[in-house]
C-alpha positions as CSV (number, residue, x, y, z in Angstrom):
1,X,-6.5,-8.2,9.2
2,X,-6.1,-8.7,6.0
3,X,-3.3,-7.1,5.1
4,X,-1.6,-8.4,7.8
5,X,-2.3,-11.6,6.6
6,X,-1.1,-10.6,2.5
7,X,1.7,-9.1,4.8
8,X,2.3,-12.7,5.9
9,X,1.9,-14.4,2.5
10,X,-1.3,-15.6,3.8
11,X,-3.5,-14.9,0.7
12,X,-6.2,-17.4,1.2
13,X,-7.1,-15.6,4.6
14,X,-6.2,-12.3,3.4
15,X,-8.7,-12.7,0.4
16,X,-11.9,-14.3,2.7
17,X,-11.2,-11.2,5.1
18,X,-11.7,-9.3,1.9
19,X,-14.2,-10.8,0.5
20,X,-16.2,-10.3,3.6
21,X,-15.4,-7.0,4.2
22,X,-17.1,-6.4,0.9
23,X,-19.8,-8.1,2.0
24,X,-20.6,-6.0,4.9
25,X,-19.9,-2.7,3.2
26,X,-20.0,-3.3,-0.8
27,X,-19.7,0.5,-1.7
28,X,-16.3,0.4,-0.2
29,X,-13.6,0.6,-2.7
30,X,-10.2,-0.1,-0.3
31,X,-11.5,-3.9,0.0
32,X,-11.9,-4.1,-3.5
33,X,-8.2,-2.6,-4.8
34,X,-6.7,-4.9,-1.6
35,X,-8.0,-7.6,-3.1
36,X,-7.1,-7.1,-6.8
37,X,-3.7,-7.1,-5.2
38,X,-4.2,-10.3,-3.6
39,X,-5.3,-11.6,-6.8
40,X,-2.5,-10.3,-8.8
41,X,-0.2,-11.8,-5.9
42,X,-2.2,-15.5,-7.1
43,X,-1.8,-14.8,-10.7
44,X,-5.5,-14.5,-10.9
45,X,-5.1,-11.4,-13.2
46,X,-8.3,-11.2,-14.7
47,X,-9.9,-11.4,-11.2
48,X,-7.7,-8.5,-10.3
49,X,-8.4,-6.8,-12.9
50,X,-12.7,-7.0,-12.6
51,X,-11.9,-5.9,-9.0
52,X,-9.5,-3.0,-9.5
53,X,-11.9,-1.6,-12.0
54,X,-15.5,-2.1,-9.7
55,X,-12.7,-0.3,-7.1
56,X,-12.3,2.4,-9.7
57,X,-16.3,2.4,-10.7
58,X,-16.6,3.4,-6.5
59,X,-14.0,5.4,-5.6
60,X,-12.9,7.1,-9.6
61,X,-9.1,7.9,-9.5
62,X,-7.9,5.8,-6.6
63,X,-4.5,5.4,-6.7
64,X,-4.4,1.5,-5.0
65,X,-6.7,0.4,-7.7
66,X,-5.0,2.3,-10.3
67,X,-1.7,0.8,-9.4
68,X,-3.0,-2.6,-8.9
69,X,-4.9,-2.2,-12.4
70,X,-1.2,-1.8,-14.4
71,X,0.4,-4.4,-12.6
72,X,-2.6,-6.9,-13.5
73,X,-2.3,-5.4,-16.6
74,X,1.6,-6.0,-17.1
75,X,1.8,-9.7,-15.7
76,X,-0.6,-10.4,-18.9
77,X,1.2,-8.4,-21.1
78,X,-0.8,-5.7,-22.1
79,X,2.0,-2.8,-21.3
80,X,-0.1,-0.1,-22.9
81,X,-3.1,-0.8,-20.3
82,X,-0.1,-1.0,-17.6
83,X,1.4,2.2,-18.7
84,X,-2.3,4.3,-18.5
85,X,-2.7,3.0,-15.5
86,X,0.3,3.6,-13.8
87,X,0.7,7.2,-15.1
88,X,-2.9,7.6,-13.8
89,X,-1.6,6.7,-10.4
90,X,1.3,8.8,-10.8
91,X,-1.0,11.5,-11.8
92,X,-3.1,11.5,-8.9
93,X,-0.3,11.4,-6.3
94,X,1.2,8.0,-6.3
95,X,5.1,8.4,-5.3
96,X,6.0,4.7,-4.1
97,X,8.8,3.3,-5.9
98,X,6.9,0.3,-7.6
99,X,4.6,2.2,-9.6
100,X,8.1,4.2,-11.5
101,X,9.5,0.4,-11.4
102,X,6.8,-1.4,-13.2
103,X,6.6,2.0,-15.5
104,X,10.1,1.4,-16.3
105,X,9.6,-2.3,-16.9
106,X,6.6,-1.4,-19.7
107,X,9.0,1.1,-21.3
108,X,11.9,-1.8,-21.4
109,X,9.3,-4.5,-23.2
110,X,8.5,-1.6,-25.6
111,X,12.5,-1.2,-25.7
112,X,12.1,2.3,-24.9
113,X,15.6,2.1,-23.1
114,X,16.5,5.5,-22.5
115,X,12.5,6.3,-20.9
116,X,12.9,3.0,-19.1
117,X,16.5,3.8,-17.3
118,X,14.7,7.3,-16.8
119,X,12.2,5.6,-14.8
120,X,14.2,2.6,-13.2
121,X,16.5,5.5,-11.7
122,X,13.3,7.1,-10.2
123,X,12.2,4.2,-8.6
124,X,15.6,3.6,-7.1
125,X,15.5,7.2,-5.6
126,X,12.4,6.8,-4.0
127,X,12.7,3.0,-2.6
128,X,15.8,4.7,-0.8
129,X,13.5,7.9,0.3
130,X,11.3,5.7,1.5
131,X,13.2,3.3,3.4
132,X,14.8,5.8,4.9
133,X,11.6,7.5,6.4
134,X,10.0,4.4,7.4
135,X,13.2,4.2,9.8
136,X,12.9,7.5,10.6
137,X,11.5,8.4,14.0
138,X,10.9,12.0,15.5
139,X,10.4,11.5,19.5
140,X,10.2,14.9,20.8
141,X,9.4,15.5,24.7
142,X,6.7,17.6,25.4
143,X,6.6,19.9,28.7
144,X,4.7,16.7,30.0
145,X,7.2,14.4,29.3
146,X,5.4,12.2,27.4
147,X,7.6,10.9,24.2
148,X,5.6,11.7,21.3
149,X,6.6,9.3,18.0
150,X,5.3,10.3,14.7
151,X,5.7,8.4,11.9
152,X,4.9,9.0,8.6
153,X,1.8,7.0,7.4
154,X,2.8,7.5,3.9
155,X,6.5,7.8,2.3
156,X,6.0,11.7,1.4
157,X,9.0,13.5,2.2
158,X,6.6,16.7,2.6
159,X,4.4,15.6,4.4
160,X,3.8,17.6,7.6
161,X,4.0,14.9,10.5
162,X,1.1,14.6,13.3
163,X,2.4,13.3,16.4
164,X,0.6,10.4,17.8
165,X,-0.5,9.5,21.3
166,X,-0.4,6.0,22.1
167,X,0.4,4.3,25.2
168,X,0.9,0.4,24.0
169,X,0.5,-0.7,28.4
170,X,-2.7,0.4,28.7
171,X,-5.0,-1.1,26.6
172,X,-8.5,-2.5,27.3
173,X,-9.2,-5.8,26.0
174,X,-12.2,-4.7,24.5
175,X,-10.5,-1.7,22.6
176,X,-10.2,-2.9,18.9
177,X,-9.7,0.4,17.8
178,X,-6.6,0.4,19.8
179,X,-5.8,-3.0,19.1
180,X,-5.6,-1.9,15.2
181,X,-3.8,0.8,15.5
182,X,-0.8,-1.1,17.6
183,X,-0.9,-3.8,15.0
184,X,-0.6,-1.3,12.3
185,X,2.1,0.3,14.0
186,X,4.3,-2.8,13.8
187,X,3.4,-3.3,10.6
188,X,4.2,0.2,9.2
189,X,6.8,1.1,11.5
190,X,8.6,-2.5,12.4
191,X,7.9,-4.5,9.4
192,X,7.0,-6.6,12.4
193,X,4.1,-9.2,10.6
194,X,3.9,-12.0,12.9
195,X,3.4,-9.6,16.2
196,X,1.3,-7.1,14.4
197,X,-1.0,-10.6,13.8
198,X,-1.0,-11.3,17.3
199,X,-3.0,-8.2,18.2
């Protein structure tokens, strides 16, 4: 839920949903980069930063916190700190546009031009990869007919596609596993917030 609700530019919920998620489970380190996100989204950098690094302390090398770290890190300034951090990510498999953005973005305060355009021109390449396989649908039918949809979870171009069976008119009302996995459906595959929420 809480993404959905950063999704929604909802902070205040996304953050309490957060917060209590690290509550119930405090060696968890997803909660903990989400959050430094939200509070890098609030300009609450130092915040973000104390909770990307307790991310980092749990889960050593995790890409979300490593991201979120350099972009706290860059909104104050400190474009060395950002740079680390951001190459870190890279490092350890991070291929979404904005980390090569904001890498490109510390290069051009340190008017490193040339690395900067390098970098700019590499986030460019992958925000259009990756729009273009978030639209991307394989339905294949199976010798039982059924239409199987994969989609990738992540914006990998290599990354060998499970198909996933998933019937959205049959659905218990007590199946929240089901009800998390349609509303995170719409929100990876439709960019769909508000119905996503509804679920």
């Amino acid at each position: 839920l809480a993404v959905l609700y950063s999704n929604l530019n909802k902070n205040d919920k996304a953050e309490s949903y957060l917060l209590k998620a690290i509550e119930l489970i405090p060696d968890w380190a997803v909660p903990r980069a989400n959050l430094s996100s939200i509070y890098q989204f609030t300009n609450r950098y130092k915040e973000g930063i104390e909770s990307a690094k307790k991310a980092l302390e749990l889960k050593p090398n995790y890409t979300a916190a490593l991201v979120n770290l350099g972009l706290c890190y860059y909104k104050i300034g400190n474009y060395l700190y950002a740079e680390e951090n951001l190459r870190k990510a890279i490092e350890n498999g991070n291929n979404y546009f904005l980390t090569y953005e904001y890498l490109g973005n510390c290069y051009f305060q340190k008017l490193n031009y040339q690395l900067a355009d390098s970098f700019y021109m590499e986030a460019f390449r992958r925000e259009s990869d990756q729009v273009m396989n978030i639209a991307k649908y394989e339905i294949d039918n199976s010798e039982d007919s059924q239409k199987r949809i994969a989609h990738p979870l992540e914006t990998q171009t290599t990354m060998n596609l499970q198909p996933c069976y998933f019937d959205t008119t049959n659905i218990n009302g007590n199946d929240l596993i089901s009800y998390f996995a349609f509303a995170y459906s719409n929100t990876k595959s439709y960019y769909n917030y508000t119905q996503a929420e509804k679920y």
